[in-house]
C-alpha positions as CSV (number, residue, x, y, z in Angstrom):
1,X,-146.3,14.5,124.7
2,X,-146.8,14.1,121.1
3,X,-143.3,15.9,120.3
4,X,-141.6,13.7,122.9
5,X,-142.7,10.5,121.9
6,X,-141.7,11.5,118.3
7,X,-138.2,13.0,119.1
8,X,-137.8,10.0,121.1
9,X,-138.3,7.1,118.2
10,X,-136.5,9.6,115.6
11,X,-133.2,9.3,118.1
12,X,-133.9,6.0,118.6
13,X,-133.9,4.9,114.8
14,X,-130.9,6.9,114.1
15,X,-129.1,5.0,117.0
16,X,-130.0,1.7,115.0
17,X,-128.8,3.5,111.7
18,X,-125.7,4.4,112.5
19,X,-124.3,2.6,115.4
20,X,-126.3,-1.0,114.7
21,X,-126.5,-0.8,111.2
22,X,-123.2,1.5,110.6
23,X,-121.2,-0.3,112.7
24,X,-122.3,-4.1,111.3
25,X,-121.6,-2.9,107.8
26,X,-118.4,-2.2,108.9
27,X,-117.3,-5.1,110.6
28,X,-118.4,-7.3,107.9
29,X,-116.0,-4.9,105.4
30,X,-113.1,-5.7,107.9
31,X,-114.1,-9.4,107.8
32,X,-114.9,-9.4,104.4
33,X,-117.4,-11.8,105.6
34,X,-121.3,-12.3,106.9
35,X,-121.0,-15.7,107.8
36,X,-122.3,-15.4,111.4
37,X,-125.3,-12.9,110.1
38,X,-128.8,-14.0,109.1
39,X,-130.0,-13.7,105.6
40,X,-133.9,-13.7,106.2
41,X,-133.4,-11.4,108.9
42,X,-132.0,-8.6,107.0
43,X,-134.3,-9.1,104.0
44,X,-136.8,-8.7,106.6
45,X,-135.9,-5.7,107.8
46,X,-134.7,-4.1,104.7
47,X,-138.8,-4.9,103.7
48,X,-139.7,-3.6,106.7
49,X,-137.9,0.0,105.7
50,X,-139.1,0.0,102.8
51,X,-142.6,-0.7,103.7
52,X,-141.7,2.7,106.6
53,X,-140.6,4.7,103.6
54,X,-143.6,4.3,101.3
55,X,-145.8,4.7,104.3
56,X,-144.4,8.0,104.9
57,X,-144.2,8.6,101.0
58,X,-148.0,8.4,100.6
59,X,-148.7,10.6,104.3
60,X,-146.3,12.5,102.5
61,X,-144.2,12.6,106.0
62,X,-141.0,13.5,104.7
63,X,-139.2,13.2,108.4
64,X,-140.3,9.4,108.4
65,X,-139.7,8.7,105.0
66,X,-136.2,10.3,105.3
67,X,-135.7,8.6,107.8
68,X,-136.7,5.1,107.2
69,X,-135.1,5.1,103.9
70,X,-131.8,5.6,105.3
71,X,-132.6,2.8,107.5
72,X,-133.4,1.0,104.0
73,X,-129.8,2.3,102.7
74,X,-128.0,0.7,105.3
75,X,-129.5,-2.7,105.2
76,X,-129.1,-2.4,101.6
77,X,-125.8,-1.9,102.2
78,X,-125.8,-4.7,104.2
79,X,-127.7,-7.3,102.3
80,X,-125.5,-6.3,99.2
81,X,-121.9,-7.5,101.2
82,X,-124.0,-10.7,101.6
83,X,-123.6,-11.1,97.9
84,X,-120.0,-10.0,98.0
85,X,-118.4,-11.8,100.4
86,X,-120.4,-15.2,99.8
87,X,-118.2,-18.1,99.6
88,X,-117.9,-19.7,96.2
89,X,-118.5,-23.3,96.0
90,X,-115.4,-25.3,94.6
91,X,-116.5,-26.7,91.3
């Protein structure tokens, strides 16, 4: 049961990775815009990957903290286009 439930939230995180994650970061590239995204969500949950990864780094759980730090990549990623595609203000 042990090896399902864990099987089951590594697919499961992946599937937030690449499709959620993946797939945002690329339609804010085609947009070159994250006007319609939230700010202090993604900070959130770029802490809350980070805080997964150095969990796992001090278990020393190398499948979660491989795993939760490419989760922490992609937010990255994400929170970095913020910064990017901000509009500047007129002067």
């Amino acid at each position: 049961m042990d090896k399902i439930v864990l099987w089951s939230a590594v697919i499961i995180n992946l599937l937030v990775i690449s499709v959620g994650l993946g797939l945002q970061a690329y339609k804010n590239y085609q947009a070159k815009s994250t006007q319609h995204l939230s700010l202090i969500l993604y900070t959130l949950s770029f802490l809350g990957w980070v805080s997964w990864s150095a969990y796992g780094f001090t278990k020393q759980d190398w499948f979660l903290l491989g795993v939760q730090s490419l989760g922490a990549m992609m937010t990255a990623a994400i929170l970095t286009q913020f910064f990017i595609y901000r509009k500047k203000k007129a002067p």
